[in-house]
N, C-alpha and C positions, 0 to 999 in steps of 0.2 A: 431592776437593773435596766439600763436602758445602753442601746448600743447606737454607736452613732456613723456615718460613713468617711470614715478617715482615709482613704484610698484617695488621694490625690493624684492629679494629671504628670506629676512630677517622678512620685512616688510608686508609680505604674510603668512611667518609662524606661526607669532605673530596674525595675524588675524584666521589662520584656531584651536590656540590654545586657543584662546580666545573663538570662537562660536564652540567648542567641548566640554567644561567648560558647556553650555548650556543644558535644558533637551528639545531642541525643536527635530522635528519627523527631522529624516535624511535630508529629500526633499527638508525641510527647510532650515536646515542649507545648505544643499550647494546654492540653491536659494540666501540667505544671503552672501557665502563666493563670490558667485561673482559677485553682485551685490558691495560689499565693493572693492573686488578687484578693478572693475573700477573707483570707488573714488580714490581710491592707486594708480593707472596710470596718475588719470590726475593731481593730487598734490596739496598743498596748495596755493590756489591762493592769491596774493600778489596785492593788488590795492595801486598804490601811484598814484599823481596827474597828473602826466604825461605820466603811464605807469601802465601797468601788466605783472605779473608775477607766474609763477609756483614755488615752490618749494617740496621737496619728507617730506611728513608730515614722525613725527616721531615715533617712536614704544610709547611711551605715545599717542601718539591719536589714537591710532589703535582703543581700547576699547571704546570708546568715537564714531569713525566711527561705528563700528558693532552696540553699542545702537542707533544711531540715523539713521541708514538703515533701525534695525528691529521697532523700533516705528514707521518708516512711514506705515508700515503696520495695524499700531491698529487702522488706520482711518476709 
């Protein structure tokens, strides 16, 4: 399997604007932004039957990334 860097300049800005929108303490959020970052690298993984695949998620899940980074936390 091979992973590829789908973390886009676009796609990174839409994430640090998203978890700035937030009232968490600084630390946090950057712990947050690049933790999501590395989701945004490795991309939407694609399984079909024979095969996977990456592709570069899109600025609608960006938000969607950030909520489900920072609820792994409330564990």
């Amino acid at each position: 399997m091979k992973f590829y860097n789908h973390c886009t300049e676009e796609l990174f800005n839409e994430a640090k604007r998203v978890i700035s929108k937030t009232e968490w303490h600084p630390y946090y959020k950057e712990q947050v932004l690049l933790r999501v970052e590395y989701m945004l690298e490795a991309g939407n993984m694609i399984h079909k039957k024979t095969s996977s695949r990456t592709e570069p998620f899109t600025i609608s899940d960006v938000e969607g990334i950030v909520t489900i980074v920072s609820d792994r936390d409330d564990w």
